[in-house]
N, C-alpha and C positions, 0 to 999 in steps of 0.2 A: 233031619231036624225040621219042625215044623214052623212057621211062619207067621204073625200074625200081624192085624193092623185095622186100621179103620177109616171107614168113608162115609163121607158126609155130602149127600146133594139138600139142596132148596127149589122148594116152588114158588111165586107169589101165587096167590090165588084170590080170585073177585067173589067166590062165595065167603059167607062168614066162616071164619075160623072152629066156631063155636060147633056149628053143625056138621065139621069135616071131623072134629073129634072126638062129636058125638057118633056118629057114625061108625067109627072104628072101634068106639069102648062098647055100644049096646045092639049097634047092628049091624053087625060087618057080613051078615046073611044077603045084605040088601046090596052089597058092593060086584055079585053076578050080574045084577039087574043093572047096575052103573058104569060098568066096563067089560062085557062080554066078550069081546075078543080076546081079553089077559085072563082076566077072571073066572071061571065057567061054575064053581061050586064052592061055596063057606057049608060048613056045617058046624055043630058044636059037639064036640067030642066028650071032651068032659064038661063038671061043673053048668056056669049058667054065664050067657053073652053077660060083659060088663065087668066080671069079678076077677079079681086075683086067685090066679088058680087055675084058671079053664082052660082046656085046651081045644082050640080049630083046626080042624079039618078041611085043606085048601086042594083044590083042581085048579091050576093055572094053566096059561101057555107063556112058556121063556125059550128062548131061542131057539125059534123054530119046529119047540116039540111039546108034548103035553107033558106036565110034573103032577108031584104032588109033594104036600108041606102039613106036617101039624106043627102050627103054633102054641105056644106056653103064655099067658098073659103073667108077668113077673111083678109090676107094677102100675100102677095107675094112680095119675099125681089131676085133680081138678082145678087146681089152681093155676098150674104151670100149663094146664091142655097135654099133657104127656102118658105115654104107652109104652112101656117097656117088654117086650117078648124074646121070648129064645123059640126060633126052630129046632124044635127035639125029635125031629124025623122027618124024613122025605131026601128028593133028589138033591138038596144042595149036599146035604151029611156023607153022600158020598168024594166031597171032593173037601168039605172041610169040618174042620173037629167041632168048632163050635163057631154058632154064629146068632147075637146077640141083634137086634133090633130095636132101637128108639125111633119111634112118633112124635113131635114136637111142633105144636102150632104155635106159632105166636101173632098176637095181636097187636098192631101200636096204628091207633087213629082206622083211618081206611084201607090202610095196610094190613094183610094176612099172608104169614109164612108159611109153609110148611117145610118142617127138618126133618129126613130121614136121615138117620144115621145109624152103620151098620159095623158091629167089634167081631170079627174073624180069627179065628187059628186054622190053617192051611192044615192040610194032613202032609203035606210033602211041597218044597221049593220051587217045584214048576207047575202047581196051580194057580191057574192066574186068580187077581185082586177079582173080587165080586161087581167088577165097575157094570158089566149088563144087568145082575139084578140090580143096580143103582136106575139105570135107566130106564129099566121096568116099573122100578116105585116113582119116579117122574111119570112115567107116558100113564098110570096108572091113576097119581093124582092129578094131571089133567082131566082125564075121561072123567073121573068123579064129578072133577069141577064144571065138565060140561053137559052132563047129564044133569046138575044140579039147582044150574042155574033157570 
């Protein structure tokens, strides 16, 4: 029987909120150039950067070894700063059924959040929780932030 759950990390971050989630809705092409060592290749698979619908084509490095990931954009809220995706392929699908992704900036004063939060179904009870890709979309929006600044 398979397993599921969800985890939630935060970053603060010094650059504006606005332009970190700009960046993920219309150019996340630009996100190799802002963290190369995690990062190595966005492309746009389907559709067009920005839109509900499209899916990304990802080159990463996670632990320890090269991946790869197409994202699905599910959602996208302007108001809230939010990005909703599901990874519909690549190395995580092999360890679990389904694995949902929220984006989530928030702004209050000089204050900037970022929420990753991540909804899981295990394929089987001793796959572990996704806590390293947790800390990969942390060390991840760091680099942004300091390439950004």
């Amino acid at each position: 029987m398979a397993s599921s759950g969800k985890r939630v990390a935060q970053v603060e971050i010094k650059a504006k909120g606005d332009v970190f989630h700009d960046l993920w809705k219309a150019n996340p092409h630009h996100i190799p150039n802002l963290s190369p060592t995690l990062v190595q290749n966005c492309q746009t698979h389907e559709g067009e950067p920005g839109t509900v619908g499209s899916v990304l084509h990802w080159n990463y490095f996670h632990d320890g070894k090269d991946c790869v990931a197409k994202t699905k954009i599910l959602a996208i809220d302007e108001e809230k700063k939010s990005i909703n995706f599901q990874i519909v392929d690549g190395d995580f699908l092999k360890l679990y059924k389904s694995l949902y992704v929220n984006l989530h900036v928030d702004t209050k004063g000089s204050k900037h959040v970022v929420t990753w939060t991540v909804e899981y179904e295990k394929l089987s009870p001793n796959v572990p929780d996704p806590d390293t890709f947790m800390e990969f979309y942390k060390r991840l929006t760091k680099d942004i932030e300091t390439n950004h600044l």
